[in-house]
C-alpha distance (Angstrom), angle and dihedral (degrees) to the residues before:
residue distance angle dihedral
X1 . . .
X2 3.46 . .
X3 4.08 130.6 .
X4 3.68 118.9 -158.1
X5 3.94 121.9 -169.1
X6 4.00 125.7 -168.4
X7 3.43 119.6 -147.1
X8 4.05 129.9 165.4
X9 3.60 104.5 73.1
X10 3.59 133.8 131.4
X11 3.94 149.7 118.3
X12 3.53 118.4 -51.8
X13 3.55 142.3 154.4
X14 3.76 136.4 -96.8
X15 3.86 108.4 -85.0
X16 3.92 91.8 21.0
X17 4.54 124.0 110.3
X18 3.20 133.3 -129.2
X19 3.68 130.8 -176.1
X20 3.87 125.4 -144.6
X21 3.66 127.6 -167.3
X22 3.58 136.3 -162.9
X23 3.69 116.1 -151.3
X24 3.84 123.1 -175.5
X25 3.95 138.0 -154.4
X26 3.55 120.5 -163.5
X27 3.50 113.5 32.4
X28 4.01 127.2 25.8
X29 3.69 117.4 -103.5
X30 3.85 102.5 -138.1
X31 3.73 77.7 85.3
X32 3.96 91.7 71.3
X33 3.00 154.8 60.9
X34 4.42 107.9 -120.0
X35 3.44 110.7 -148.4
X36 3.62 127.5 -179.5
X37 3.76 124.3 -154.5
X38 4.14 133.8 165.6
X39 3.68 146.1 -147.2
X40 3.56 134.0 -150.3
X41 3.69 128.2 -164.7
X42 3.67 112.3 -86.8
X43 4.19 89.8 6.9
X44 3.55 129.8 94.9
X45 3.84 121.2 -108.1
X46 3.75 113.9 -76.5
X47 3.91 134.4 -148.5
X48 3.60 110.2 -120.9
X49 3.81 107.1 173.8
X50 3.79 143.0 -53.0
X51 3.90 138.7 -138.5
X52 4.02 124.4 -139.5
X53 3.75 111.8 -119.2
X54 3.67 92.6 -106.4
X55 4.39 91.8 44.1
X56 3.56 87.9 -116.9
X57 3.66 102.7 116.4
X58 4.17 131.0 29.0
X59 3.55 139.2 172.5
X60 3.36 136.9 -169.1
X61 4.18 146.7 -167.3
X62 3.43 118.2 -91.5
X63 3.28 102.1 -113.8
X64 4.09 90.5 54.3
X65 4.24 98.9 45.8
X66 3.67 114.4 122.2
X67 3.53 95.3 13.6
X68 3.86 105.2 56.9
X69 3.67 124.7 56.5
X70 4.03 123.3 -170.9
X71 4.08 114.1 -151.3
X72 3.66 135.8 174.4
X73 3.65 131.9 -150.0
X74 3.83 114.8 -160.5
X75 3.45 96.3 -173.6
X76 3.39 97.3 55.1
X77 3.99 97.1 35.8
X78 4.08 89.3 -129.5
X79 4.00 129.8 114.6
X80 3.44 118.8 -156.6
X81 3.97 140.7 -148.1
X82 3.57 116.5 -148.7
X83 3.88 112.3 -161.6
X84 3.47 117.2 -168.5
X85 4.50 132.4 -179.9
X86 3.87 79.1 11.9
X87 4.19 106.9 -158.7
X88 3.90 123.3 -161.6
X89 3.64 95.1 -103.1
X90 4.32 86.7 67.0
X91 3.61 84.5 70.0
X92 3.69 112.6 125.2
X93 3.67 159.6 80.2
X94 3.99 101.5 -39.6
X95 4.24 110.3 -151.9
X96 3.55 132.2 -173.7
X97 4.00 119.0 -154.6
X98 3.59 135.3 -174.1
X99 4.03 125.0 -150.6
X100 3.84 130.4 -179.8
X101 3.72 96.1 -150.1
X102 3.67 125.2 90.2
X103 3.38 118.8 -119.7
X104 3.99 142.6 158.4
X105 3.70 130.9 -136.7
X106 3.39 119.7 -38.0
X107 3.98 93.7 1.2
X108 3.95 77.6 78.4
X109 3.48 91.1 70.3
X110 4.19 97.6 95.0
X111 3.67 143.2 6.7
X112 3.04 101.6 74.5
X113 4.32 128.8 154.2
X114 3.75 105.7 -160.5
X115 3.76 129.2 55.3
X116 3.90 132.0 -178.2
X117 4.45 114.6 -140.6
X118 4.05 85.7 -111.4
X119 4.03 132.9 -116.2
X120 3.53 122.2 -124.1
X121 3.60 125.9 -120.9
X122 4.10 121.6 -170.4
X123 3.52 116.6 -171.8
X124 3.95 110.8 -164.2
X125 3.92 127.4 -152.7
């Protein structure tokens, strides 16, 4: 079993960063693939990005590429989601997830086992 907690969010304002991590208890993460994902009021939860077991391959949305960056620390059993020239519309639930499977780019998207209870970012105008 694995627990994962997120931690890192808050309010900030449009243009501003914010970094998120995920840190786990139980079971190390190198054996997973992190995914983060998000949820808006009103909207239904939305991939964000994912990180290879190893932290040698992401990928992310669309809407997130060139501003959001997904990295792991073994050592300290945490993944991290750097958010940079946040815009209102990246206001939501933040959630980390762990899978076992392999996957590649957008096949990352689902399936997965573990879930953290979510942080909540607010990004003013």
């Amino acid at each position: 079993q694995v627990q994962l907690v997120e931690s890192g969010g808050g309010l900030v304002q449009a243009g501003d960063s914010l970094r998120l991590s995920c840190a786990a208890s139980g079971r190390t993460l190198s054996n997973f693939f992190m995914g983060w994902f998000r949820q808006a009021p009103g909207k239904e939860r939305e991939f964000v990005g994912v990180i290879s077991r190893g932290g040698a391959s992401t990928y992310y949305e669309d809407s997130v590429k060139g501003r959001f960056t997904i990295s792991r620390d073994s050592a300290k059993n945490t993944v991290y989601l750097q958010m940079n020239s946040l815009r209102p519309e990246d206001t939501a639930v933040y959630y980390c997830a762990g899978r076992w499977r392999t996957c590649s780019g957008y096949g990352c998207a689902s399936d997965y086992d573990y879930w953290g209870p979510g942080t909540q970012v607010t990004v003013s105008s």
